[in-house]
C-alpha positions as CSV (number, residue, x, y, z in Angstrom):
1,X,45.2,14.1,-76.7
2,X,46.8,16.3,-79.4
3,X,50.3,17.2,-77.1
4,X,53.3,14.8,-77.3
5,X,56.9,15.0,-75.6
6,X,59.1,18.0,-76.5
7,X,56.0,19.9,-77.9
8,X,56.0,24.0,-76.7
9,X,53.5,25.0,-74.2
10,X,51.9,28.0,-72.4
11,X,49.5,27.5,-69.2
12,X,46.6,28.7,-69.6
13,X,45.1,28.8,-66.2
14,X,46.4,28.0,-62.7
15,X,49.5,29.7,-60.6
16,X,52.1,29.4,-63.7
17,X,49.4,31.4,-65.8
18,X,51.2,32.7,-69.0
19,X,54.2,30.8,-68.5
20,X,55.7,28.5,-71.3
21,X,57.6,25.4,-71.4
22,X,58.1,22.1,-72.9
23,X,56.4,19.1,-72.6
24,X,58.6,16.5,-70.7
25,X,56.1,13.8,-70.1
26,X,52.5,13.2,-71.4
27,X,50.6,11.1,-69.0
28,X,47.3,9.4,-71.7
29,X,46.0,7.7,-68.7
30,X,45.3,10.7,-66.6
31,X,44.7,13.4,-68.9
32,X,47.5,15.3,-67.7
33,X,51.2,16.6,-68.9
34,X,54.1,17.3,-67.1
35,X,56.0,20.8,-68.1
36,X,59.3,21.5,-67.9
37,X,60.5,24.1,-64.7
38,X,56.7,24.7,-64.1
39,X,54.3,23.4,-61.3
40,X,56.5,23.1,-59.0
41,X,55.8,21.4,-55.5
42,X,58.1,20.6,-52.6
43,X,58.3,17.3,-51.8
44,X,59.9,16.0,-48.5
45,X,62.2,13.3,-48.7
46,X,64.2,10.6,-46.4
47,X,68.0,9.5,-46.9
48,X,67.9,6.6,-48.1
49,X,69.8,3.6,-50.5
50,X,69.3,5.5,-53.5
51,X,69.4,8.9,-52.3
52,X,72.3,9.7,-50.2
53,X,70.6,12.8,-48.5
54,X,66.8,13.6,-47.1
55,X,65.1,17.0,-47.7
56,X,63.0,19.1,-49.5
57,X,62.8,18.4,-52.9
58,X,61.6,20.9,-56.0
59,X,59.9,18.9,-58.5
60,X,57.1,19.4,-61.6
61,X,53.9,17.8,-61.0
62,X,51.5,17.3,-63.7
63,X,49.1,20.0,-64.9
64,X,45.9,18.8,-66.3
65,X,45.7,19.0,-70.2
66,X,42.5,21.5,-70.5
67,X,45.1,24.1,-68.6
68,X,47.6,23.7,-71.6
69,X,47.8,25.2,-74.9
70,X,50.0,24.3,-78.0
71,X,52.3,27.8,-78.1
72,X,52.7,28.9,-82.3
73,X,56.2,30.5,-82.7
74,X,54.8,32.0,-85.7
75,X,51.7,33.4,-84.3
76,X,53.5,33.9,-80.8
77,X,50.2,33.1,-79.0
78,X,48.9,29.8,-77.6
79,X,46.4,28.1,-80.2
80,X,44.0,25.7,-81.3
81,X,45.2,22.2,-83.0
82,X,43.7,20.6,-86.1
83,X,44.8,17.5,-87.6
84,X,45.5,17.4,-91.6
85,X,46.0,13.9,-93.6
86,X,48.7,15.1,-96.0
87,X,49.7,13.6,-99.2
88,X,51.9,10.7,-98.2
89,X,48.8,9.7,-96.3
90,X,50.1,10.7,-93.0
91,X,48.4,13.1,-90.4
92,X,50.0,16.1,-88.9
93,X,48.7,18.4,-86.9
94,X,48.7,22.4,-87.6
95,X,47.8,25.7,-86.3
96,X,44.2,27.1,-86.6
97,X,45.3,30.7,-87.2
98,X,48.1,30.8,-89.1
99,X,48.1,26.9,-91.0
100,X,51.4,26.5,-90.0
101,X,52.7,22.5,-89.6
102,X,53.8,21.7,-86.1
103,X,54.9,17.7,-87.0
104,X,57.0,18.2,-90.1
């Protein structure tokens, strides 16, 4: 999977289609990544010791990761991801379009 944590986002397909966000969690596992203030689903919750008050909850569930794109600030569109060894011998992955580094 080429998405890690704090990476920028847009969704792709789904409800939240066309929305961006950041990447808060990346679940390897499952395939899936969980974005920030999208996909959310209310939850119903029960006092209890560690919360003080029951309810319904807003929370982000995870979106799978073929519904996700890498967003390019410079290209302002979501793209494609390659992976380039650069010269210290290190990879870093960049923008189809425009070339442009995201891991500098």
């Amino acid at each position: 999977m080429r998405l890690k944590k704090d990476d920028k986002v847009m969704v792709i397909a789904g409800k939240d289609r066309g929305k961006t966000g950041k990447v808060k969690r990346v679940l390897h596992e499952k395939n899936r990544v969980v974005v920030e203030k999208l996909n959310l689903v209310k939850r119903h919750t029960r006092p209890g010791m560690d919360q003080t008050q029951g309810g319904i909850i807003e929370k982000e569930a995870s979106i799978h990761r073929s519904n996700v794109m890498l967003y390019c600030e410079k290209c302002s569109k979501p793209v494609r991801v390659g992976v380039r060894q650069l010269k210290d011998n290190s990879k870093a992955r960049y923008c189809k379009k425009c070339e442009e580094l995201f891991d500098k």
